[in-house]
C-alpha positions as CSV (number, residue, x, y, z in Angstrom):
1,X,14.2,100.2,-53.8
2,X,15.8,98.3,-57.0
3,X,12.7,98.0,-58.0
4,X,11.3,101.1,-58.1
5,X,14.0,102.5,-59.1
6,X,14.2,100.2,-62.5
7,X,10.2,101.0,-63.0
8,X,11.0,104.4,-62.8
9,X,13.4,104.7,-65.6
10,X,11.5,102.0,-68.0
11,X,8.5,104.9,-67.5
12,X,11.5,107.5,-68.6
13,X,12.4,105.5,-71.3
14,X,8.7,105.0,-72.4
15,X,8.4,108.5,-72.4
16,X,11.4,109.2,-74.4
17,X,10.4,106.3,-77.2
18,X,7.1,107.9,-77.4
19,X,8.3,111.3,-78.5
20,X,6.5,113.1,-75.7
21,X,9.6,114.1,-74.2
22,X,11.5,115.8,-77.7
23,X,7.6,117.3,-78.1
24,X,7.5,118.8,-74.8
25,X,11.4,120.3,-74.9
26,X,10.7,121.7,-78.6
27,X,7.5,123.3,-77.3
28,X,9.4,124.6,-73.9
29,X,12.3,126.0,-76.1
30,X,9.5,127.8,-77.9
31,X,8.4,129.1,-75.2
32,X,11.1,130.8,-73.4
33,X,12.6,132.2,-76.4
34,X,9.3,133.2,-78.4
35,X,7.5,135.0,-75.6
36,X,9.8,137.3,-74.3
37,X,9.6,138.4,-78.3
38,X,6.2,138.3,-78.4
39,X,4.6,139.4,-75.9
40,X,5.5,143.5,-74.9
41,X,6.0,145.0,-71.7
42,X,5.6,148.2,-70.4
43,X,8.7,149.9,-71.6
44,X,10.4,149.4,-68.0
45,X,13.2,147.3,-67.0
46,X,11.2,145.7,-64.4
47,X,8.5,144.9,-66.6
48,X,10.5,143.3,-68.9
49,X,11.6,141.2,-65.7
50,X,7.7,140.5,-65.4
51,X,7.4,139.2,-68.7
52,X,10.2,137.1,-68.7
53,X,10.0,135.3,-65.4
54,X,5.8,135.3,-64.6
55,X,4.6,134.5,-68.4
56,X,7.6,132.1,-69.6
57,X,8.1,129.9,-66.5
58,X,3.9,130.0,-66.3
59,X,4.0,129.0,-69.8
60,X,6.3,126.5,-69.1
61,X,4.4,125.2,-66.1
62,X,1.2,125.0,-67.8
63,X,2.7,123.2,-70.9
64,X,4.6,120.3,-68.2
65,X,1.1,120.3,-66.0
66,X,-0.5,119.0,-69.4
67,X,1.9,117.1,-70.5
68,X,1.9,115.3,-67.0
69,X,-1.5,114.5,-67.2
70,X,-1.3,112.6,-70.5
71,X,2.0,111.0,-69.5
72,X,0.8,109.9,-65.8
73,X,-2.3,108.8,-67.2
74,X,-1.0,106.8,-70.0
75,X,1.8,105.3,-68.0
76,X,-0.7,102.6,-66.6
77,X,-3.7,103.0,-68.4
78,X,-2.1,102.4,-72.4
79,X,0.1,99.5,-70.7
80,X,-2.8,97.8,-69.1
81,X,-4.6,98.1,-72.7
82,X,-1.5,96.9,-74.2
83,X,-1.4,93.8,-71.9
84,X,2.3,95.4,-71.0
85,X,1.5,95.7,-67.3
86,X,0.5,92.0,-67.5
87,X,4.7,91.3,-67.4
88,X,5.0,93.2,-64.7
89,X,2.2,92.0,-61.9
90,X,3.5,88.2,-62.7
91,X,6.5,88.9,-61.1
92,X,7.2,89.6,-57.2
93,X,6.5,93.3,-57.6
94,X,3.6,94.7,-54.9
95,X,1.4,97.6,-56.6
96,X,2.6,100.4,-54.8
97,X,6.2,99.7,-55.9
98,X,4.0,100.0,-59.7
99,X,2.5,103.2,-58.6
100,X,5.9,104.8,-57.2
101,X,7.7,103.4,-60.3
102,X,5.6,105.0,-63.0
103,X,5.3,107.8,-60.5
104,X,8.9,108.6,-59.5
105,X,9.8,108.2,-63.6
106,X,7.3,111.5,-63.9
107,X,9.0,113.4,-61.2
108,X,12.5,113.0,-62.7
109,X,11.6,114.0,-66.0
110,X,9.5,117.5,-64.5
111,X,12.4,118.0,-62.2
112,X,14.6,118.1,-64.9
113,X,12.6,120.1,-67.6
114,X,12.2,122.8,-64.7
115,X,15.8,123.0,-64.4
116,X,16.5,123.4,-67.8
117,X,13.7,125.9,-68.5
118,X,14.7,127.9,-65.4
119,X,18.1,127.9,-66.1
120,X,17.8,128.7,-69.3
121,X,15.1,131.9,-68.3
122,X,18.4,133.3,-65.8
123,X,20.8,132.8,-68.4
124,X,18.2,134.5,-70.7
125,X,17.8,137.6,-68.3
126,X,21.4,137.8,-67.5
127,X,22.5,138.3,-71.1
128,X,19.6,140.8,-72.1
129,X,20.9,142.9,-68.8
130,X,24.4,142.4,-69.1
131,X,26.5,145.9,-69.2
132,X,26.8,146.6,-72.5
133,X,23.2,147.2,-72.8
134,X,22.2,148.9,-69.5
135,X,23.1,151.9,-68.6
136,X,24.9,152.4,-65.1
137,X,21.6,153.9,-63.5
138,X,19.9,151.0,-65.2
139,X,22.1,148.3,-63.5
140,X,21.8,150.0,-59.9
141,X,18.1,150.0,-60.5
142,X,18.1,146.0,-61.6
143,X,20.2,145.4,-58.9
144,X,18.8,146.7,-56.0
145,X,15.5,147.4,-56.7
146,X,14.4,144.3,-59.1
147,X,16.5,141.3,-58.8
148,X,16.4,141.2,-54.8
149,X,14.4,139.3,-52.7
150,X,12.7,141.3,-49.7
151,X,10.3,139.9,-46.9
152,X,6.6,141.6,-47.1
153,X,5.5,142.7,-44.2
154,X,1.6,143.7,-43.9
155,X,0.0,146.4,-41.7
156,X,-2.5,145.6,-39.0
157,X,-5.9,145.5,-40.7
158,X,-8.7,147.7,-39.3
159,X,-11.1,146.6,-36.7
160,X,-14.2,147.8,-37.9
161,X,-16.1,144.3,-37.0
162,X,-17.5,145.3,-33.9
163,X,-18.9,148.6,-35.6
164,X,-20.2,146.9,-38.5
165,X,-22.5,144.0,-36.0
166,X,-23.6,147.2,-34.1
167,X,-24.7,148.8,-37.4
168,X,-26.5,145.7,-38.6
169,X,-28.3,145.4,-34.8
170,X,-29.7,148.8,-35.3
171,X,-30.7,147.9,-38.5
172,X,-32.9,144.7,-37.1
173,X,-34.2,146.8,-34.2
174,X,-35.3,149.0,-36.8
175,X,-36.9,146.8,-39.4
176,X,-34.7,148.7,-42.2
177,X,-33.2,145.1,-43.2
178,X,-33.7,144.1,-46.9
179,X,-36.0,141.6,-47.4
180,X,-35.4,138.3,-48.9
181,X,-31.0,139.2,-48.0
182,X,-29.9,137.0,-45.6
183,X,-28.0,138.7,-42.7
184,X,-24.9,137.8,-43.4
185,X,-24.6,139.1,-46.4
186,X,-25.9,142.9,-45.0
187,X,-23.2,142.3,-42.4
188,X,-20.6,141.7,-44.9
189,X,-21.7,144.9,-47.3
190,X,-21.6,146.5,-44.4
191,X,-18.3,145.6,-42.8
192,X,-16.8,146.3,-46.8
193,X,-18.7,149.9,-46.6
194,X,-17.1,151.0,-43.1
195,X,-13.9,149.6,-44.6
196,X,-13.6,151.7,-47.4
197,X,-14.6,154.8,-45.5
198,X,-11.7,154.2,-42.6
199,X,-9.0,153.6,-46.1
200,X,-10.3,157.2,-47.0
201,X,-7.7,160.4,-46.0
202,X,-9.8,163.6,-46.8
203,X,-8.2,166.8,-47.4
204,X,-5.9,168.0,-44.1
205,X,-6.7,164.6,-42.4
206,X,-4.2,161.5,-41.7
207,X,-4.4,157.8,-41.5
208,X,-2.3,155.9,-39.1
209,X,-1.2,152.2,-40.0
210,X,0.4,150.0,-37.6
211,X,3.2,147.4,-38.9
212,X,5.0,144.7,-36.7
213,X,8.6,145.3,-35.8
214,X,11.0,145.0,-38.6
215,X,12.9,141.5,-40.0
216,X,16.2,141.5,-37.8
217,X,18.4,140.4,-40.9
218,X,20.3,143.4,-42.8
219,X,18.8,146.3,-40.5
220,X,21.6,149.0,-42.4
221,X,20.2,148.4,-45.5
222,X,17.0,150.8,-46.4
223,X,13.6,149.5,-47.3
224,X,10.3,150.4,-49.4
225,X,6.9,151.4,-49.2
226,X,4.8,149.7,-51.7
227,X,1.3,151.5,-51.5
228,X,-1.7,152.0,-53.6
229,X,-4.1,154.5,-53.9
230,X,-6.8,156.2,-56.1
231,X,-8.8,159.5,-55.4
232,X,-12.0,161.1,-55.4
233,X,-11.0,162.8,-58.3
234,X,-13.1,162.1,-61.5
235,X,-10.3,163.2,-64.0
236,X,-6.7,161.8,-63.4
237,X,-4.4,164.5,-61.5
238,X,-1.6,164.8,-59.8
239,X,-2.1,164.1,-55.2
240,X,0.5,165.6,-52.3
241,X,0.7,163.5,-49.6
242,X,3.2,163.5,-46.5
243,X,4.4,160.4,-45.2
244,X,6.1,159.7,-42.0
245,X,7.5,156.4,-41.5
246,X,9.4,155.7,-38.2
247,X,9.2,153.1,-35.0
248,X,6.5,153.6,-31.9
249,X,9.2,154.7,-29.8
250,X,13.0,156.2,-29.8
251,X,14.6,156.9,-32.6
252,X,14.0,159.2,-35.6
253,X,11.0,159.5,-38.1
254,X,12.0,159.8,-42.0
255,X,9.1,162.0,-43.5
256,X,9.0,163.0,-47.2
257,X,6.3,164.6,-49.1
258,X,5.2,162.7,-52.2
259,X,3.4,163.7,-55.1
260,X,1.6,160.8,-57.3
261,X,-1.1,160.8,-59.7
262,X,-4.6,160.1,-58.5
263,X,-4.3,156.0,-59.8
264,X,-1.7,153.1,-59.9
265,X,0.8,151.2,-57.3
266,X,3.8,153.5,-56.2
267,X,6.9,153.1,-54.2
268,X,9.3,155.0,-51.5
269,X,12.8,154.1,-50.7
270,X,12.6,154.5,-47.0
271,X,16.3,154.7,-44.9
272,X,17.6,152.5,-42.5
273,X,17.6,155.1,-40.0
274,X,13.3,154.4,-39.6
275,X,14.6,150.8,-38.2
276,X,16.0,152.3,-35.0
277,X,13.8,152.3,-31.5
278,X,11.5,150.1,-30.2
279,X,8.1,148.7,-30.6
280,X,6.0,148.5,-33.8
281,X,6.5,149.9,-36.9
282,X,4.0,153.0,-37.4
283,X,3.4,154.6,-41.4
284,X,1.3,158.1,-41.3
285,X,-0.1,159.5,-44.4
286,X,-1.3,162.9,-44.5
287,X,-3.4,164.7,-47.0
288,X,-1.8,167.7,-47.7
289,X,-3.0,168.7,-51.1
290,X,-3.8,172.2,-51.7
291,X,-7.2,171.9,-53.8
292,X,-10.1,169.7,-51.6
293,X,-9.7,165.9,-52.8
294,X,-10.1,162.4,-50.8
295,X,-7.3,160.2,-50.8
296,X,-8.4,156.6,-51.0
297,X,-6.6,153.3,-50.7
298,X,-7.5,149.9,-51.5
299,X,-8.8,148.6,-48.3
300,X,-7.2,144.6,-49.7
301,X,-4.2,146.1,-50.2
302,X,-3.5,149.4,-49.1
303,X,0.4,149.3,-48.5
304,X,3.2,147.0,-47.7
305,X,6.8,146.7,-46.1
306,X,9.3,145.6,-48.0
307,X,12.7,144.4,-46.4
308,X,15.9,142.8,-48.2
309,X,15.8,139.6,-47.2
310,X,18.6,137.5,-49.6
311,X,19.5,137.0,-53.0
312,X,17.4,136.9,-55.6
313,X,18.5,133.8,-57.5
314,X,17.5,131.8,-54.0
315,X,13.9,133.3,-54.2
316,X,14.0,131.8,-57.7
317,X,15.0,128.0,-57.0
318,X,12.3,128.4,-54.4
319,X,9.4,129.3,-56.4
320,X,10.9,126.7,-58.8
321,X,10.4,123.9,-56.3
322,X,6.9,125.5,-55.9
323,X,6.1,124.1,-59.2
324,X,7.9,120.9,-58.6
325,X,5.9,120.1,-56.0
326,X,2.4,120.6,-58.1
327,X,3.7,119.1,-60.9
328,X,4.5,115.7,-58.1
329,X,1.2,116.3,-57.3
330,X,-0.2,116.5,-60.8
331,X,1.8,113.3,-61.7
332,X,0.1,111.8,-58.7
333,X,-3.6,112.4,-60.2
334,X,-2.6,111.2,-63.7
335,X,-1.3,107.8,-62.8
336,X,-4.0,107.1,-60.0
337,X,-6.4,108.0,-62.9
338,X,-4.9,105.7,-65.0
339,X,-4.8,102.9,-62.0
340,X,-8.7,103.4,-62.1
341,X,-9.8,104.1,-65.7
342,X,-9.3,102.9,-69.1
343,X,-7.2,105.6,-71.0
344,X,-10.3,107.6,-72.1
345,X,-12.1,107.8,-68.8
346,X,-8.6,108.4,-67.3
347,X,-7.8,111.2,-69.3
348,X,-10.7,112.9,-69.2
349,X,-11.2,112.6,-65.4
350,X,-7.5,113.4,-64.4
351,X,-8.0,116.5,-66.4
352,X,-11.3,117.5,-65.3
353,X,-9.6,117.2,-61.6
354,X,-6.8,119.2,-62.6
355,X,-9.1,121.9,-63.7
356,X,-10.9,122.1,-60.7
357,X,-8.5,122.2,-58.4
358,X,-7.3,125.0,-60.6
359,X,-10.7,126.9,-59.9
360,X,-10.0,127.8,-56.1
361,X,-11.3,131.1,-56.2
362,X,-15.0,130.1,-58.0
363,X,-15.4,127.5,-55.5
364,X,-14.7,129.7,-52.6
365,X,-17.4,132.2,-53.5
366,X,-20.0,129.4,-54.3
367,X,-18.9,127.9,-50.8
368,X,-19.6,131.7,-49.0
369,X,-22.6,132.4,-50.9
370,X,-25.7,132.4,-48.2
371,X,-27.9,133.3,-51.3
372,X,-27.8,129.7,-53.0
373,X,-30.4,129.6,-55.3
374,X,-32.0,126.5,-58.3
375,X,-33.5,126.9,-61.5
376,X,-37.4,126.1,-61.3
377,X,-40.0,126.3,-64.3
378,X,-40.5,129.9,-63.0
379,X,-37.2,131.0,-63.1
380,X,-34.9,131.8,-60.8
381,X,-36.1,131.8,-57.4
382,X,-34.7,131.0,-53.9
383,X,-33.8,127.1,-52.8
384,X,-35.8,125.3,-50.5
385,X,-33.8,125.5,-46.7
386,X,-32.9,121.8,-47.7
387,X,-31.8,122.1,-50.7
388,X,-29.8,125.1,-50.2
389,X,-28.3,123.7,-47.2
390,X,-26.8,120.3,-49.4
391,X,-25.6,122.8,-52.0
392,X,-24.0,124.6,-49.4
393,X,-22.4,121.9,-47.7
394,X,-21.7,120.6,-50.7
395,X,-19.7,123.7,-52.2
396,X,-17.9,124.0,-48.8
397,X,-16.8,120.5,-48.3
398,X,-15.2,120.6,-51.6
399,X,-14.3,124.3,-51.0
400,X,-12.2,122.5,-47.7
401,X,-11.0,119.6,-49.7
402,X,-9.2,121.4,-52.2
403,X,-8.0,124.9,-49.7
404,X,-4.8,122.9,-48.9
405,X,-4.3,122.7,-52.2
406,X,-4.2,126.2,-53.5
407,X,-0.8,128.2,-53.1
408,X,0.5,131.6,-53.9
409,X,2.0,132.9,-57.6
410,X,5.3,131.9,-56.7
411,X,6.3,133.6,-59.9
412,X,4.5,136.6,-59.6
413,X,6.0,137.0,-56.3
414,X,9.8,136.6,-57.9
415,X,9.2,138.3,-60.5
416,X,8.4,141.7,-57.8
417,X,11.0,141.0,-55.7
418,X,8.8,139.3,-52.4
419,X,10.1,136.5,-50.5
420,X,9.2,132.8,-51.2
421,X,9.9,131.7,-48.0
422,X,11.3,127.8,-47.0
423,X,8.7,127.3,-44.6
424,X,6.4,127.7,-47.4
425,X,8.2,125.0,-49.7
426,X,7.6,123.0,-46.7
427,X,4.1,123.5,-46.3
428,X,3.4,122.6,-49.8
429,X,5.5,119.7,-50.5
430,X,4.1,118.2,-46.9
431,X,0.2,119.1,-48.1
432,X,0.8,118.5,-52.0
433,X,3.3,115.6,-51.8
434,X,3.2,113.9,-48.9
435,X,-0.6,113.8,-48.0
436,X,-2.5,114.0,-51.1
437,X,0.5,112.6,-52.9
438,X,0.2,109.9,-50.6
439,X,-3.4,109.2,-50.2
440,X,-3.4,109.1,-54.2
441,X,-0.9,106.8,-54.4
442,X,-3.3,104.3,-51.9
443,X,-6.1,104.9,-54.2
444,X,-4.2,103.7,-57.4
445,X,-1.9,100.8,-55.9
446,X,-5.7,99.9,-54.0
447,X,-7.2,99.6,-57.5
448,X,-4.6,98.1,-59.5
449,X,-4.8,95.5,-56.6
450,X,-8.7,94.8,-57.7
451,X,-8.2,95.0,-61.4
452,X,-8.0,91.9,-63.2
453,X,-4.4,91.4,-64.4
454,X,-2.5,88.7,-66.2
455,X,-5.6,86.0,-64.9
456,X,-4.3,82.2,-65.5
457,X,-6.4,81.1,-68.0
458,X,-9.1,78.3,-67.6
């Protein structure tokens, strides 16, 4: 443990004589001051809160995740150009006691750039919201609607599956199927369409969600319903709705009739008195509005449950050891790459891996996309079954390879209030550290145990 422990601070101390270090604080202290001036919010308190907490601590994230790279990668790959590393493999040292060295000096100098940059973003928030320049209505708003950390708690999503195969299988017996579409993707278009239409309250009807039973933990204190919607309405206007939010048995329904314009997110304070009774959590909206009009909500996210579920500063040292564990992860893929590449290669490869990994979402479509198709000197035109099947596999294994990797906004969920919960720091420091952390770590000590170091010479 010594000596891994006395790699890791000569990497630290490498760093710091290099200059990266003072760089990457000047840049972060840029950062956190400079963009909350910068960069305008809404006009609202909580978007302020937005602004300062998603874009400064992404900033900040995305300026140490580059900075990681070049330092992981050069912590190996410049000292085995340098004939440095040649000191080190002469004496009794194995090579993953190298790897953690170099590795563990990375960590400790994220961990404490985080906490500098995230302390510094509180104390930042704190003094622009102290008394003196909120108002009292202000200050209960910041306090109970904005700095608070509350448990999300989805309804039951619609079961329109069965409908939508029986559709499709009417379809088929009919011969009314597209040609040249596979079926899979008339399924889906057709599960999205039936979707849509069970998300859509027309004038004098009501839609029923179904929610589980509320979080145990502060039951006296009132919750909110976070819903979107939209209309059928061409020009902006102003939608009456009635809500009725209560459990499936016993106890007393709150009901309140709302009136919101025809687009954008809203919220309602629901009391604590909806908690009481038994079973599941039931929310009603009815379509009361006086003119004809179809209500319509997003079908992804049509409304949520919010519940108080601890303070917020907690939620914040979570989602801040979110990013720890990517940057660990990040520090992982810069000094393997530099156990396997010149500097260069290693740059360029531990980047290009960062920025895939980053591109979740584009490999997730290419990986569900029946319709594969290949360029040929006609143009565009479907693959061969074989070809389309390796792309496919293809796209999907790497689509599986990298799933474990991707992880909710931490931030974005701070910054409006949801819970980062523990069991989720777990998840990713087990997936992101410990697994791929590890199995990176075997790749680089495995190939600076094949490269040729600090030969006798003949």
């Amino acid at each position: 443990m010594n000596t891994i422990t006395a790699i890791a601070l000569l990497a630290i101390r490498t760093a710091v004589r290099s200059r990266v270090v003072v760089m990457l604080l000047g840049m972060l202290a840029l950062a956190i001051i400079g963009i909350p001036l910068t960069v305008k919010s809404d006009g609202t308190l909580g978007g302020y809160v937005q602004i300062l907490i998603r874009y400064t601590l992404g900033c900040a994230e995305l300026l140490l995740s580059l900075a990681t790279v070049w330092v992981g990668v050069a912590a190996v790959s410049l000292e085995i150009q340098d004939q440095q590393m040649h000191l080190l493999v002469t004496k009794p040292v194995h090579k993953l006691q190298i790897w953690l060295g170099k590795w563990l000096g990375l960590v400790a100098i994220n961990v404490l750039a985080l906490a500098l940059c995230g302390g510094a973003t509180y104390g930042l928030l704190r003094w622009t919201t102290r008394p003196g320049r909120l108002s009292a209505a202000e200050r209960q708003t910041l306090n109970t609607e904005i700095l608070v950390t509350r448990q999300t708690v989805s309804p039951q999503p619609f079961a329109v599956e069965d409908q939508a195969r029986q559709v499709l299988e009417e379809r088929q017996a009919q011969g009314a199927l597209p040609a040249n579409v596979p079926a899979a993707n008339v399924y889906k278009a057709i599960r999205d369409s039936l979707l849509i239409e069970a998300h859509a309250v027309r004038s004098g009807a009501a839609l029923t969600w179904t929610c589980p039973p509320p979080p145990a933990a502060e039951p006296e204190r009132p919750f909110h319903l976070r819903y979107k919607i939209s209309s059928s309405q061409l020009a902006p206007g102003q939608i009456a709705g009635r809500w009725s939010v209560g459990r499936a048995a016993g106890g007393r329904r709150y009901e309140v009739t709302q009136t919101n314009t025809s687009q954008g997110v809203f919220s309602l304070t629901v009391p604590a008195t909806a908690r009481i009774g038994t079973g599941a959590l039931t929310v009603t909206y009815a379509n009361v509005h006086a003119q004809p009009v179809t209500v319509l909500f997003d079908p992804r996210d049509s409304l949520r449950l919010l519940f108080y579920a601890g303070p917020w500063e907690t939620n914040l040292l979570r989602a801040l050891l979110l990013m720890a564990c990517r940057l660990a992860f990040i520090a992982a893929l810069g000094v393997t790459a530099g156990c396997l590449f010149s500097m260069p290669v290693a740059a360029f490869a531990a980047l290009v891996g960062w920025l895939v990994i980053g591109s979740g979402a584009s490999l997730r479509s290419l990986a569900m996309n029946e319709g594969v198709r290949i360029l040929t000197t006609g143009g565009a035109a479907p693959s061969p079954s074989l070809a389309g099947a390796a792309l496919r596999l293809f796209y999907r294994g790497m689509q599986g390879l990298l799933q474990p990797l991707q992880t909710v906004d931490a931030l974005a969920l701070v910054a409006s209030g949801q819970n980062v919960a523990w069991d989720l720091v777990a998840r990713v420091f087990a997936v992101q550290v410990l697994i791929y952390g590890g199995l990176l770590m075997l790749a680089g000590a495995g190939a600076l145990h094949r490269r040729e170091l600090a030969l006798p010479m003949d």
